[in-house]
mmCIF entry with sequence, helices, sheets and N, C-alpha, C, O atoms, coordinates in Angstrom:
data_MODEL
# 
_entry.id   MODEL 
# 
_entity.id                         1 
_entity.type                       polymer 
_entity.pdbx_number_of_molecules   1 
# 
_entity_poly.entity_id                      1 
_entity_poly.type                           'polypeptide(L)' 
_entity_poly.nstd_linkage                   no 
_entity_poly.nstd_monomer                   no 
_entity_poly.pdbx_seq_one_letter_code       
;(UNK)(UNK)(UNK)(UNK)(UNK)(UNK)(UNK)(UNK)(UNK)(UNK)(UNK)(UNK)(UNK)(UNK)(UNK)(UNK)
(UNK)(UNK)(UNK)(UNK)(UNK)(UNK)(UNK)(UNK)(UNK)(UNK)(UNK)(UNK)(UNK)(UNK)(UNK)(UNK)
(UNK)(UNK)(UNK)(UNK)(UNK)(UNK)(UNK)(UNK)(UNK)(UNK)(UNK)(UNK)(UNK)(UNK)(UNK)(UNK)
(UNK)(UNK)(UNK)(UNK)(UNK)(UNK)(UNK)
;
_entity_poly.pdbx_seq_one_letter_code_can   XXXXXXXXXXXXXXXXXXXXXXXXXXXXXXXXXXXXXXXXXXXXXXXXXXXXXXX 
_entity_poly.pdbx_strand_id                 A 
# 
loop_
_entity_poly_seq.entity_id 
_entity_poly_seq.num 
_entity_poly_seq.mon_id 
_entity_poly_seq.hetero 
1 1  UNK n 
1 2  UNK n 
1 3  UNK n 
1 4  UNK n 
1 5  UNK n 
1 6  UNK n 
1 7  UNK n 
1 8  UNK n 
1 9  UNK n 
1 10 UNK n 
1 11 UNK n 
1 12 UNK n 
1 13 UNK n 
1 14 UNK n 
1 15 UNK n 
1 16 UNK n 
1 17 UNK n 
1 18 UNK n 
1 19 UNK n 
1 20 UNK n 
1 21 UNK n 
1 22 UNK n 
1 23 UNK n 
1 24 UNK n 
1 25 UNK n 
1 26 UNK n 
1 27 UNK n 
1 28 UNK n 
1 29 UNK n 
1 30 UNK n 
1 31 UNK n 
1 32 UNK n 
1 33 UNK n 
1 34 UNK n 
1 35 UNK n 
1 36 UNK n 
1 37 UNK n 
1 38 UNK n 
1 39 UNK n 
1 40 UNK n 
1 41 UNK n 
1 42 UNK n 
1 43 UNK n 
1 44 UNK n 
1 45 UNK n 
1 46 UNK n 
1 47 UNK n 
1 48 UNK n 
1 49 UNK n 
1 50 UNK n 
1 51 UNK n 
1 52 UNK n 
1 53 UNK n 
1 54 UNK n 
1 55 UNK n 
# 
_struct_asym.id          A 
_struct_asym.entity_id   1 
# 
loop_
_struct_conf.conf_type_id 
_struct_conf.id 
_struct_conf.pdbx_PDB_helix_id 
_struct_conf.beg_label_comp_id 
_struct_conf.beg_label_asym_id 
_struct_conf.beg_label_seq_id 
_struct_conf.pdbx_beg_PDB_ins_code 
_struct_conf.end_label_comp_id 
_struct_conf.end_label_asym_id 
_struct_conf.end_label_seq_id 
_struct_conf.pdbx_end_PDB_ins_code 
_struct_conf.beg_auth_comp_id 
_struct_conf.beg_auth_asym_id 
_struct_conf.beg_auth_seq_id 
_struct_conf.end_auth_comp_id 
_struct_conf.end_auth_asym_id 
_struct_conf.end_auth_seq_id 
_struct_conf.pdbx_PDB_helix_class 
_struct_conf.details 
_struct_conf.pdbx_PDB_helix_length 
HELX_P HELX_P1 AA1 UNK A 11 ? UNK A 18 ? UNK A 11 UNK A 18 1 ? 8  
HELX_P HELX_P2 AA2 UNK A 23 ? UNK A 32 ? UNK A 23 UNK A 32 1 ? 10 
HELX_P HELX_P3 AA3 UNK A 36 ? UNK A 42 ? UNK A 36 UNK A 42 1 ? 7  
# 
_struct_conf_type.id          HELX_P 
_struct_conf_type.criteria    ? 
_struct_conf_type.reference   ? 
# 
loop_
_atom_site.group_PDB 
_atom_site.id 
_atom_site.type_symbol 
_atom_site.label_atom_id 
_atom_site.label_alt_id 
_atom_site.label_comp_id 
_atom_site.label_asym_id 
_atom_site.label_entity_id 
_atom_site.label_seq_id 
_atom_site.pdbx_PDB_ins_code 
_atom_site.Cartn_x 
_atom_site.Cartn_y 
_atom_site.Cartn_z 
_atom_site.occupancy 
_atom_site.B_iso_or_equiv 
_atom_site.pdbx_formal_charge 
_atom_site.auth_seq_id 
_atom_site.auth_comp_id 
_atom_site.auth_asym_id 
_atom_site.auth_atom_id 
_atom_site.pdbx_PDB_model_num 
ATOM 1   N N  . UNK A 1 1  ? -20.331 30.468 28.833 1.00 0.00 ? 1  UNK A N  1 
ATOM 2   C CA . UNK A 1 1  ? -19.657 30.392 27.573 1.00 0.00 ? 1  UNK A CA 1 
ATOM 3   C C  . UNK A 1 1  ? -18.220 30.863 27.775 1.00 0.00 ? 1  UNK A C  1 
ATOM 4   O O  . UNK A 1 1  ? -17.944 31.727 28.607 1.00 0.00 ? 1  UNK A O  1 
ATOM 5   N N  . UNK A 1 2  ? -17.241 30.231 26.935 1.00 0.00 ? 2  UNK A N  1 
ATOM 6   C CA . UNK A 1 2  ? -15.678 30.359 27.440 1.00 0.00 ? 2  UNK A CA 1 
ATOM 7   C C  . UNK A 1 2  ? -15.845 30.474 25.936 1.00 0.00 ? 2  UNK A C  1 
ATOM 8   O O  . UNK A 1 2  ? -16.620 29.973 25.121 1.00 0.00 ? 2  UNK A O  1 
ATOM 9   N N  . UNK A 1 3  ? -14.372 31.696 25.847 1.00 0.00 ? 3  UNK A N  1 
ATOM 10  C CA . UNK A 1 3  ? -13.774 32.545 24.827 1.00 0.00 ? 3  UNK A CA 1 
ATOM 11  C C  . UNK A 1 3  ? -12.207 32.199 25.159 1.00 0.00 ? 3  UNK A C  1 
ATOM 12  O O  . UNK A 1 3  ? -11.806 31.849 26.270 1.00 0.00 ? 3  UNK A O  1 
ATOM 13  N N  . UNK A 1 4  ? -11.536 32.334 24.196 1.00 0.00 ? 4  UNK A N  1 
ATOM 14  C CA . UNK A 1 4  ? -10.144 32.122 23.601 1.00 0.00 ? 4  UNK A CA 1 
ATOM 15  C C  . UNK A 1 4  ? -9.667  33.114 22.694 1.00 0.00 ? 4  UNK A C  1 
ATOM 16  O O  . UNK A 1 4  ? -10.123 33.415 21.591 1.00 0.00 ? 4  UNK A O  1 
ATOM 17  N N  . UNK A 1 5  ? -8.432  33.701 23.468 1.00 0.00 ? 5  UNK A N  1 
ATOM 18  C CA . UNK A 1 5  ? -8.145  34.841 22.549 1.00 0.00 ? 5  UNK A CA 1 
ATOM 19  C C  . UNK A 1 5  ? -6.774  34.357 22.591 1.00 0.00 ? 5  UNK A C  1 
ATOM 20  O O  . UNK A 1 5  ? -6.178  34.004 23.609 1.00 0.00 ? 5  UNK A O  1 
ATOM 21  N N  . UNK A 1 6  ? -6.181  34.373 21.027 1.00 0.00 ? 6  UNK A N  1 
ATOM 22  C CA . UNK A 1 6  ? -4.763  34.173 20.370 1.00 0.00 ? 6  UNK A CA 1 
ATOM 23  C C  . UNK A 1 6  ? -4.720  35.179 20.093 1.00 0.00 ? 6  UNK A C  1 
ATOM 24  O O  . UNK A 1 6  ? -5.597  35.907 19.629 1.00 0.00 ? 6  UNK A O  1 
ATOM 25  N N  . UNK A 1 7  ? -2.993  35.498 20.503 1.00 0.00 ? 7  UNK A N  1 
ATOM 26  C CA . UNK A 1 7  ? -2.296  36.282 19.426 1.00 0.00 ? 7  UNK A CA 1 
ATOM 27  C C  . UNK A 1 7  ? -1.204  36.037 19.105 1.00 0.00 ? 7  UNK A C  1 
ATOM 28  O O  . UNK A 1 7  ? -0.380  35.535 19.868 1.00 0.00 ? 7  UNK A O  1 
ATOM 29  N N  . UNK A 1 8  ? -0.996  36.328 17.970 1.00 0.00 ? 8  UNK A N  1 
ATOM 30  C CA . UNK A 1 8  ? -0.008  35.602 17.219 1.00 0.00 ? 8  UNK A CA 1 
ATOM 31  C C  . UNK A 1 8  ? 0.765   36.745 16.585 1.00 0.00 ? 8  UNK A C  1 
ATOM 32  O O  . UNK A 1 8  ? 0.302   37.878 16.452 1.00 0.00 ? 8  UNK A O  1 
ATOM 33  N N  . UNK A 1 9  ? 2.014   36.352 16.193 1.00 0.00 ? 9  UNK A N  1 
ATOM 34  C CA . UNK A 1 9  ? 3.073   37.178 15.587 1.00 0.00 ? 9  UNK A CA 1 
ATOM 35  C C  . UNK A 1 9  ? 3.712   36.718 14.037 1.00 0.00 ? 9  UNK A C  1 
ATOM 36  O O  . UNK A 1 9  ? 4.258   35.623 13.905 1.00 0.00 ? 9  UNK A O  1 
ATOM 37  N N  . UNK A 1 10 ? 3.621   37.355 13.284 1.00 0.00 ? 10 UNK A N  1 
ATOM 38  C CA . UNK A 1 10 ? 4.557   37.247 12.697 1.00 0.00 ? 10 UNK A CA 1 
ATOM 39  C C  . UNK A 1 10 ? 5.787   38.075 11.550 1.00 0.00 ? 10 UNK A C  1 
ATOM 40  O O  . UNK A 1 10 ? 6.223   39.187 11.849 1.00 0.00 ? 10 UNK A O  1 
ATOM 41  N N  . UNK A 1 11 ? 6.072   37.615 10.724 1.00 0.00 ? 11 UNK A N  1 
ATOM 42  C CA . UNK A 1 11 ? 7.387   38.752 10.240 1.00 0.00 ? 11 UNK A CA 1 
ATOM 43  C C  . UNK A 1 11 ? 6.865   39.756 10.105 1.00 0.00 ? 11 UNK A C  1 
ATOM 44  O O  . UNK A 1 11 ? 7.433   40.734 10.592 1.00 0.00 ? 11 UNK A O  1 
ATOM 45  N N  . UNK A 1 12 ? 5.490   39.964 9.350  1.00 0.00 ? 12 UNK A N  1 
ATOM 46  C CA . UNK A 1 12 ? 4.924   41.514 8.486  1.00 0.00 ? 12 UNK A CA 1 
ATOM 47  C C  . UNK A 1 12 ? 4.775   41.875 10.234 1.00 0.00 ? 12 UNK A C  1 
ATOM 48  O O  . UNK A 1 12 ? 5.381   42.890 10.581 1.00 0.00 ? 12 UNK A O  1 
ATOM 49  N N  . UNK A 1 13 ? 4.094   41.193 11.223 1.00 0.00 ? 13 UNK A N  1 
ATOM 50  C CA . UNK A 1 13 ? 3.719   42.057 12.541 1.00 0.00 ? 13 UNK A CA 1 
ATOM 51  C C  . UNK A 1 13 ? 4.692   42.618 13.039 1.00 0.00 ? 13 UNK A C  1 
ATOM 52  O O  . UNK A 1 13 ? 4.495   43.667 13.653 1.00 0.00 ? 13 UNK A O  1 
ATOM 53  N N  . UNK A 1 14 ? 6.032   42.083 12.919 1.00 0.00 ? 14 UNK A N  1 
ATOM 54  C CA . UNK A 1 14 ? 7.525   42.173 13.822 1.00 0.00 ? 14 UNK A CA 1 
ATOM 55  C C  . UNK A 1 14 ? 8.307   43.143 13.196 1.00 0.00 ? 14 UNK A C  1 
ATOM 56  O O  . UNK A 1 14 ? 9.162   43.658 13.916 1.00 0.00 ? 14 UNK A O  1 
ATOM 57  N N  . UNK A 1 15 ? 8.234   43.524 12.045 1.00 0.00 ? 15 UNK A N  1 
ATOM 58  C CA . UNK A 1 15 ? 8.557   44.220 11.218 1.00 0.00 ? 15 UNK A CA 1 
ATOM 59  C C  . UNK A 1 15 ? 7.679   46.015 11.617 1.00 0.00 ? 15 UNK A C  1 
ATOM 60  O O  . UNK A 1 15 ? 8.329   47.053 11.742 1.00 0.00 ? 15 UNK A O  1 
ATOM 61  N N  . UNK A 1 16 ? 6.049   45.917 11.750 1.00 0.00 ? 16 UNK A N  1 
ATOM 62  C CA . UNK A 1 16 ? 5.669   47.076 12.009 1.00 0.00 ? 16 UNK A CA 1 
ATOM 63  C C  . UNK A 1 16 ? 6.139   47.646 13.394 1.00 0.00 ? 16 UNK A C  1 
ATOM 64  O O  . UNK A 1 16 ? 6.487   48.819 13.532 1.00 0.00 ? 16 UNK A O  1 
ATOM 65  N N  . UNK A 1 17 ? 6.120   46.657 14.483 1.00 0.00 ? 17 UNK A N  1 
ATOM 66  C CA . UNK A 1 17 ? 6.558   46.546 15.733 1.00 0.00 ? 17 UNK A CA 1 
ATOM 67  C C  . UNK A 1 17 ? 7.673   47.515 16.187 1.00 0.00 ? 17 UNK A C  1 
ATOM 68  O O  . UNK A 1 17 ? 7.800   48.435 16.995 1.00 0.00 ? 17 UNK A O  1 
ATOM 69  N N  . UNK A 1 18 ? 8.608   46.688 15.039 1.00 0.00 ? 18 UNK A N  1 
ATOM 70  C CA . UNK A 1 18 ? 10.159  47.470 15.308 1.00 0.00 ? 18 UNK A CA 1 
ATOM 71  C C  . UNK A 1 18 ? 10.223  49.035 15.008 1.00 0.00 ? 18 UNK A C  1 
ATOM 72  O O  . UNK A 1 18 ? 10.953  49.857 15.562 1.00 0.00 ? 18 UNK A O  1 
ATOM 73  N N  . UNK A 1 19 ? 9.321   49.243 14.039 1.00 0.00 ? 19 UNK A N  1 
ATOM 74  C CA . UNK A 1 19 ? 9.243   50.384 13.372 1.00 0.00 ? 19 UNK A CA 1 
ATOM 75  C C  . UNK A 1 19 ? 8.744   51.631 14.300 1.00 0.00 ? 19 UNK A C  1 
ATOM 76  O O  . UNK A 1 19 ? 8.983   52.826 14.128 1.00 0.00 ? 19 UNK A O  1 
ATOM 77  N N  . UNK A 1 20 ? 7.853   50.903 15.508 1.00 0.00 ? 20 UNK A N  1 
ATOM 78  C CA . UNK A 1 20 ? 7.144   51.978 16.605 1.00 0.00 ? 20 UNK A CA 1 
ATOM 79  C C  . UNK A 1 20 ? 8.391   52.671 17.174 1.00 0.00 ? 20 UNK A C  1 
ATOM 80  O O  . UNK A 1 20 ? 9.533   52.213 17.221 1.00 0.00 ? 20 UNK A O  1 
ATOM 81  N N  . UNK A 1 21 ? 7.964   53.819 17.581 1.00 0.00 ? 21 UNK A N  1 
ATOM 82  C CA . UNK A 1 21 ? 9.051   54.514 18.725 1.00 0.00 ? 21 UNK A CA 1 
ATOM 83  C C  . UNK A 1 21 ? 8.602   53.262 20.120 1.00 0.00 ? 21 UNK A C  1 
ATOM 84  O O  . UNK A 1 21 ? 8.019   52.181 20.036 1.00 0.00 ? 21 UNK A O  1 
ATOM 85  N N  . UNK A 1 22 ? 9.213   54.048 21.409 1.00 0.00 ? 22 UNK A N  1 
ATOM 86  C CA . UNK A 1 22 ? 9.669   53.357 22.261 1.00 0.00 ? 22 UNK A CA 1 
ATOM 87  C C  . UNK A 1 22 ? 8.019   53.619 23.160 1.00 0.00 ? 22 UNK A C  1 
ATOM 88  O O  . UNK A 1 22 ? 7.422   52.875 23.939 1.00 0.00 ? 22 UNK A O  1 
ATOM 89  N N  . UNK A 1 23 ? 7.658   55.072 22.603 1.00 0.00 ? 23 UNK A N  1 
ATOM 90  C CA . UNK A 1 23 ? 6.248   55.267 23.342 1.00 0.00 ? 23 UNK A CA 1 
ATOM 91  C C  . UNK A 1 23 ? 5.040   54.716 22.808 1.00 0.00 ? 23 UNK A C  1 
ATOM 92  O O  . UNK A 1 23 ? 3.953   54.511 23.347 1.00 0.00 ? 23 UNK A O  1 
ATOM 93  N N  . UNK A 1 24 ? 5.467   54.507 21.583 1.00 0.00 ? 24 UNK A N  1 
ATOM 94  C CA . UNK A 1 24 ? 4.198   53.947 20.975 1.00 0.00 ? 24 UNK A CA 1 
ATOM 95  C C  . UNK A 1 24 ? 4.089   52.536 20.991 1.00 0.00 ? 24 UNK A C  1 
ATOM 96  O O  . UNK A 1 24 ? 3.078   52.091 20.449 1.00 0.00 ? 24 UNK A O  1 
ATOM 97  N N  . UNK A 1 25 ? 5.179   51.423 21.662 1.00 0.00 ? 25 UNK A N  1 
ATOM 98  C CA . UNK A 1 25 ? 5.129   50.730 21.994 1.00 0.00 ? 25 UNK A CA 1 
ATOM 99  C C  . UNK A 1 25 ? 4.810   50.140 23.388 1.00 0.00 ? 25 UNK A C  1 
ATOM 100 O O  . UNK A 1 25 ? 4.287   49.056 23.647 1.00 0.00 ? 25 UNK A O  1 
ATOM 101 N N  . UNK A 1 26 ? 5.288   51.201 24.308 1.00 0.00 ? 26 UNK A N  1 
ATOM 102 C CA . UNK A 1 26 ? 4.697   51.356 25.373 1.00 0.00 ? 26 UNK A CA 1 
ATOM 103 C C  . UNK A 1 26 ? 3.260   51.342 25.658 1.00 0.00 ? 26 UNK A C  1 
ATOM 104 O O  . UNK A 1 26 ? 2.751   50.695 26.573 1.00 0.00 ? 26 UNK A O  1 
ATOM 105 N N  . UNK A 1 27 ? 2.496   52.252 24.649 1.00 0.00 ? 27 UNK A N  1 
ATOM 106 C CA . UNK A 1 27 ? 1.329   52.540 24.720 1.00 0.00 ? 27 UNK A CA 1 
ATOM 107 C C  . UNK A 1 27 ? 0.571   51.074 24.320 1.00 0.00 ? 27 UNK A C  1 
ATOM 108 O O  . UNK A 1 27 ? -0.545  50.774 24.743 1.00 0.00 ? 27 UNK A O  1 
ATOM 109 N N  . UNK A 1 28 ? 1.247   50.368 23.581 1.00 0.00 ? 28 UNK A N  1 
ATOM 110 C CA . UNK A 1 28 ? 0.575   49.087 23.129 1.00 0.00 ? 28 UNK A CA 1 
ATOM 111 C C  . UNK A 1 28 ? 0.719   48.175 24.077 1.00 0.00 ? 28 UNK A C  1 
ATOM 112 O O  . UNK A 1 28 ? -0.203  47.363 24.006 1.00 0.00 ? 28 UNK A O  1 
ATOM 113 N N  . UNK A 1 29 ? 1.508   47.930 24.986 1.00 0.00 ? 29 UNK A N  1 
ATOM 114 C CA . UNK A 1 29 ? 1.802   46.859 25.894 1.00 0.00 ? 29 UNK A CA 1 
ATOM 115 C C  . UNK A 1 29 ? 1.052   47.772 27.375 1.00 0.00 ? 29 UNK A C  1 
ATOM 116 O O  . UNK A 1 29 ? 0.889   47.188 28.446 1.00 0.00 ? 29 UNK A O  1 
ATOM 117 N N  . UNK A 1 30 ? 0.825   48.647 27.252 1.00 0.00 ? 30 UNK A N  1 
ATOM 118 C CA . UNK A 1 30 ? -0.204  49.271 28.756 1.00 0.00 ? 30 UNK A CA 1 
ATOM 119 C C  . UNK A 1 30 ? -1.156  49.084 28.351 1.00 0.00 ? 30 UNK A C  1 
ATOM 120 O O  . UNK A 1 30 ? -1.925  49.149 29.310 1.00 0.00 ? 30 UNK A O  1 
ATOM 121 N N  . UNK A 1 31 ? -2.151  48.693 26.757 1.00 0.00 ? 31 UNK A N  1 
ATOM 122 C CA . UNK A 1 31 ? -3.412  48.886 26.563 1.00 0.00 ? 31 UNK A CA 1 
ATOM 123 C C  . UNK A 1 31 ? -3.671  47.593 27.115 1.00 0.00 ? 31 UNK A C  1 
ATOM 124 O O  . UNK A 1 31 ? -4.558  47.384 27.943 1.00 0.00 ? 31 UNK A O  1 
ATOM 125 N N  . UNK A 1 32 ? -2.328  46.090 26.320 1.00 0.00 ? 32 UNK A N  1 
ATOM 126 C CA . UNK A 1 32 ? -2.330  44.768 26.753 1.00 0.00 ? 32 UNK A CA 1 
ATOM 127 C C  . UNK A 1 32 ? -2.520  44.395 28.367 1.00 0.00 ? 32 UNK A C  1 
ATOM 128 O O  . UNK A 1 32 ? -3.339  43.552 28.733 1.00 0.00 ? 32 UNK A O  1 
ATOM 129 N N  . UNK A 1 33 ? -1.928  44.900 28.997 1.00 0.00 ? 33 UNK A N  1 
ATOM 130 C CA . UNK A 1 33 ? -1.893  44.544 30.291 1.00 0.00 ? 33 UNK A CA 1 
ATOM 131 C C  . UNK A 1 33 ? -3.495  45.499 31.184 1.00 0.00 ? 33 UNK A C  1 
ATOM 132 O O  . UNK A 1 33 ? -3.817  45.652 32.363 1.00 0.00 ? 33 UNK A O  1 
ATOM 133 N N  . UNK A 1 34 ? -3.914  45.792 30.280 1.00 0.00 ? 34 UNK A N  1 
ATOM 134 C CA . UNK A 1 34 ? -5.126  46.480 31.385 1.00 0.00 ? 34 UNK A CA 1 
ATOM 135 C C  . UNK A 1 34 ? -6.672  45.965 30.255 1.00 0.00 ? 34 UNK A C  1 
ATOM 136 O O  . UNK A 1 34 ? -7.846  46.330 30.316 1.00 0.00 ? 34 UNK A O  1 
ATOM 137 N N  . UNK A 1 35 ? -6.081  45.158 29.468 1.00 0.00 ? 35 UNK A N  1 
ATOM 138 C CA . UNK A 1 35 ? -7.270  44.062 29.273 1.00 0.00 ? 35 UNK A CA 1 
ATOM 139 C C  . UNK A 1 35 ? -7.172  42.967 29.509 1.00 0.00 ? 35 UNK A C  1 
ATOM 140 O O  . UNK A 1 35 ? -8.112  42.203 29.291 1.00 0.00 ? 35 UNK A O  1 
ATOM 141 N N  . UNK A 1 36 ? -5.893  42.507 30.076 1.00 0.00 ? 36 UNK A N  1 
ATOM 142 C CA . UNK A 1 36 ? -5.566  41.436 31.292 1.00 0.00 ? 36 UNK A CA 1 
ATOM 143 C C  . UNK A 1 36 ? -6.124  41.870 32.918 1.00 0.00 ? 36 UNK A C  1 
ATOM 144 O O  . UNK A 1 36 ? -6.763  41.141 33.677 1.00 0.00 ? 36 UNK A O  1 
ATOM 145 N N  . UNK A 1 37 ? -5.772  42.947 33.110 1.00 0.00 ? 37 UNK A N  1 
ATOM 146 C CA . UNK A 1 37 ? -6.212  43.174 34.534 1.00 0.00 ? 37 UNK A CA 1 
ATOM 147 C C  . UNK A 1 37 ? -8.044  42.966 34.734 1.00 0.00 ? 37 UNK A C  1 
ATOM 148 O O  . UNK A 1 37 ? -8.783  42.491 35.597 1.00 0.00 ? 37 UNK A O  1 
ATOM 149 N N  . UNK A 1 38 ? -8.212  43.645 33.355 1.00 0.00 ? 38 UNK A N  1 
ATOM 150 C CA . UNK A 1 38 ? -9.897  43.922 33.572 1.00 0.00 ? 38 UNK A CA 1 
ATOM 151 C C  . UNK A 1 38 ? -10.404 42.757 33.407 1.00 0.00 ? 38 UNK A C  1 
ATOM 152 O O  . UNK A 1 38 ? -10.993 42.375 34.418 1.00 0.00 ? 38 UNK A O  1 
ATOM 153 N N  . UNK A 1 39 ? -10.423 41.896 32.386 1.00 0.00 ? 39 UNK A N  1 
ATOM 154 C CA . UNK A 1 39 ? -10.627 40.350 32.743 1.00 0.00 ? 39 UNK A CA 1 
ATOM 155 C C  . UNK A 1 39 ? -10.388 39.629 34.073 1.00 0.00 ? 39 UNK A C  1 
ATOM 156 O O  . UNK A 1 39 ? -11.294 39.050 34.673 1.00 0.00 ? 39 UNK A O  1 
ATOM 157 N N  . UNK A 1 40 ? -9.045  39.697 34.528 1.00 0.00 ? 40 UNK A N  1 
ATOM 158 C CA . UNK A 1 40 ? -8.323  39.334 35.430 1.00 0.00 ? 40 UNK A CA 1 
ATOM 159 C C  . UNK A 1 40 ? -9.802  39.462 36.952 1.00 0.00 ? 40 UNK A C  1 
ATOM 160 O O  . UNK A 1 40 ? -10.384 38.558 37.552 1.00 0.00 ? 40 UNK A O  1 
ATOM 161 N N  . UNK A 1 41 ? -9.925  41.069 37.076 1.00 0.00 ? 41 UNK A N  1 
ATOM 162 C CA . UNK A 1 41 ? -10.745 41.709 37.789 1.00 0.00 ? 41 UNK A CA 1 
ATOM 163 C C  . UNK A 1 41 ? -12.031 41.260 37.899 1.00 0.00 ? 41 UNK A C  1 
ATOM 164 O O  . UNK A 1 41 ? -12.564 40.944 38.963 1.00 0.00 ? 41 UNK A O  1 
ATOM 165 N N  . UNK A 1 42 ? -12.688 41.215 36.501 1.00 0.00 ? 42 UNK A N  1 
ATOM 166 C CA . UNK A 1 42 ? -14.076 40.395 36.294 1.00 0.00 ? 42 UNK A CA 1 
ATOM 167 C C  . UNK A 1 42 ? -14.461 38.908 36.489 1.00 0.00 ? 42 UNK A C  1 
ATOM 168 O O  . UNK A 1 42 ? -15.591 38.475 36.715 1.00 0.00 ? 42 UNK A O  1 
ATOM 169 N N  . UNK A 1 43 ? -13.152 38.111 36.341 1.00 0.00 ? 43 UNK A N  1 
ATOM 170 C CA . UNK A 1 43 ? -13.388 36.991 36.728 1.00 0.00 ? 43 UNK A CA 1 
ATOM 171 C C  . UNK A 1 43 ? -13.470 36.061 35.635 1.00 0.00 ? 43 UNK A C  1 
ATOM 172 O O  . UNK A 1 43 ? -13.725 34.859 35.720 1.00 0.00 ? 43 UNK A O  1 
ATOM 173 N N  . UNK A 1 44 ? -13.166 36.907 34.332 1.00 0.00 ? 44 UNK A N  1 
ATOM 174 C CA . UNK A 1 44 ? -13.293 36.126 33.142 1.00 0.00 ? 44 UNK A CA 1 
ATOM 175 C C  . UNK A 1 44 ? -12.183 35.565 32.816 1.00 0.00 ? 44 UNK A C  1 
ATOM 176 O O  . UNK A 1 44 ? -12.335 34.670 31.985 1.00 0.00 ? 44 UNK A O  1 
ATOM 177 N N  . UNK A 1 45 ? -10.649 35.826 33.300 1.00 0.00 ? 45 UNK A N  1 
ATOM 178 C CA . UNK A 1 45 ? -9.586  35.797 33.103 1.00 0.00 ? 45 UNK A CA 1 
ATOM 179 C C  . UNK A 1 45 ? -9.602  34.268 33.726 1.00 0.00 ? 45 UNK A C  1 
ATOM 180 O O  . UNK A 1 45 ? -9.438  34.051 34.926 1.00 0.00 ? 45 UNK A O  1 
ATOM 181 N N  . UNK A 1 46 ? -9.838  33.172 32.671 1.00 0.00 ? 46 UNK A N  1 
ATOM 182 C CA . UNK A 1 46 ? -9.271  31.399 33.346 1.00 0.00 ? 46 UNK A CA 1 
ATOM 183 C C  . UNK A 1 46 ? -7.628  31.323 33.984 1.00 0.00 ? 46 UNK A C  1 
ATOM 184 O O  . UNK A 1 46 ? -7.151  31.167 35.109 1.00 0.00 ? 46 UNK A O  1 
ATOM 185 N N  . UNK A 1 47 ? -6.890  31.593 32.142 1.00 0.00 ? 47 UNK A N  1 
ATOM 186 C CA . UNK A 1 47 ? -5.752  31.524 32.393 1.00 0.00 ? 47 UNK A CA 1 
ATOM 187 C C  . UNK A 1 47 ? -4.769  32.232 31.424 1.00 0.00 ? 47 UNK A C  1 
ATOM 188 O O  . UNK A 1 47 ? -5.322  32.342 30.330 1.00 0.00 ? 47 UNK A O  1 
ATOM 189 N N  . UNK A 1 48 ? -3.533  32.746 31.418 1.00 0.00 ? 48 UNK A N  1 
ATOM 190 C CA . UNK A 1 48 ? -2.957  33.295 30.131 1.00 0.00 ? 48 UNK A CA 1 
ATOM 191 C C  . UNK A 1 48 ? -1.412  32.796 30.753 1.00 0.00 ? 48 UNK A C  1 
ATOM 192 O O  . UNK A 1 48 ? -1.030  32.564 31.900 1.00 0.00 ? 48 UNK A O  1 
ATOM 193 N N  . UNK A 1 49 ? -0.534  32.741 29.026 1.00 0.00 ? 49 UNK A N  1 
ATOM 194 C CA . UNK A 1 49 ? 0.082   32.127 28.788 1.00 0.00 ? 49 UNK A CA 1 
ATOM 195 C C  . UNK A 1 49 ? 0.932   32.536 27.626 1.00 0.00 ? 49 UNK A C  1 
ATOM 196 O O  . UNK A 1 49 ? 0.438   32.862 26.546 1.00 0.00 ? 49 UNK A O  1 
ATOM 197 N N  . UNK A 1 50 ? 2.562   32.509 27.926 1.00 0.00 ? 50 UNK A N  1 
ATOM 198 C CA . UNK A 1 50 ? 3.317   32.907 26.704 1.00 0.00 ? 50 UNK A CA 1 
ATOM 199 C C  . UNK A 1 50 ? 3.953   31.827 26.163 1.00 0.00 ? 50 UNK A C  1 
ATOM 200 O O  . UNK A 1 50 ? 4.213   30.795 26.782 1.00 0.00 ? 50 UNK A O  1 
ATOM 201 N N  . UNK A 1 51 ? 4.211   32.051 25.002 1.00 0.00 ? 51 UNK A N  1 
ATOM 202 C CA . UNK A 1 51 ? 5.055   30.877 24.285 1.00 0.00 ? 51 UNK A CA 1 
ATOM 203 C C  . UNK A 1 51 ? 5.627   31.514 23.189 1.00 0.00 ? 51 UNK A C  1 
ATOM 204 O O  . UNK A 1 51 ? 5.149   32.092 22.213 1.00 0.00 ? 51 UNK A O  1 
ATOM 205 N N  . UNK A 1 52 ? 6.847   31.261 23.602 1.00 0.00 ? 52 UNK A N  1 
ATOM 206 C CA . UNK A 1 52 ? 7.863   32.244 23.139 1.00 0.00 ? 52 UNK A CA 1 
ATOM 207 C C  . UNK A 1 52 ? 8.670   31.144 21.885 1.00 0.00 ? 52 UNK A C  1 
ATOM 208 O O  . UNK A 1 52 ? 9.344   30.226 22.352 1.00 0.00 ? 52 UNK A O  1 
ATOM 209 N N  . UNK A 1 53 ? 8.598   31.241 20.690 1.00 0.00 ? 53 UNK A N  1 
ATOM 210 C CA . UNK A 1 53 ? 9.054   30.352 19.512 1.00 0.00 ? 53 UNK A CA 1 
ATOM 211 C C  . UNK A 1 53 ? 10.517  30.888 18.924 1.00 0.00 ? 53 UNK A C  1 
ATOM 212 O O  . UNK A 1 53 ? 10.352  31.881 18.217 1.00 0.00 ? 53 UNK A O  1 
ATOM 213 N N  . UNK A 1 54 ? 11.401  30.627 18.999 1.00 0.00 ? 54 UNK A N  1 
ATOM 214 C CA . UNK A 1 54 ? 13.014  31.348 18.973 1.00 0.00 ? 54 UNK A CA 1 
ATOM 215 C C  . UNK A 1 54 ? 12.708  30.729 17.130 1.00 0.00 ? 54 UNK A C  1 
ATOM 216 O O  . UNK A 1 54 ? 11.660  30.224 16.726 1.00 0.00 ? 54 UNK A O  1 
ATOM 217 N N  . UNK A 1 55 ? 13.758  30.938 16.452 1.00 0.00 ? 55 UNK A N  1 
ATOM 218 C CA . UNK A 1 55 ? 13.922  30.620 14.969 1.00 0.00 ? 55 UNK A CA 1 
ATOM 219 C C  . UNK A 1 55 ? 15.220  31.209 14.290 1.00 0.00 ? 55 UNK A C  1 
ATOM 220 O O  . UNK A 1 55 ? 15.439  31.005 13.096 1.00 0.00 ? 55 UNK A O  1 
# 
């Protein structure tokens, strides 16, 4: 069985975002990248992918 995980952004998200200090953003992008690794590690990780939408 194959799973698909989106995430998505938008103003109300970009808005709380900005509002983090610099550590508490940190802390959010180290939690991101080590449920990439652990997938990555397990073998569940197919493929990941950014898409970056300018406006």
């Amino acid at each position: 069985m194959k799973y698909l995980i989106l995430i998505y952004n938008n103003p109300s998200s970009r808005e709380v975002w900005n509002r983090l200090s610099a550590d508490e953003r940190a802390s959010g992008l180290a939690a991101y990248a080590a449920l990439n690794e652990e997938l990555e590690r397990s073998g569940e990780l197919i493929v990941t992918e950014a898409s970056r939408t300018r406006r």
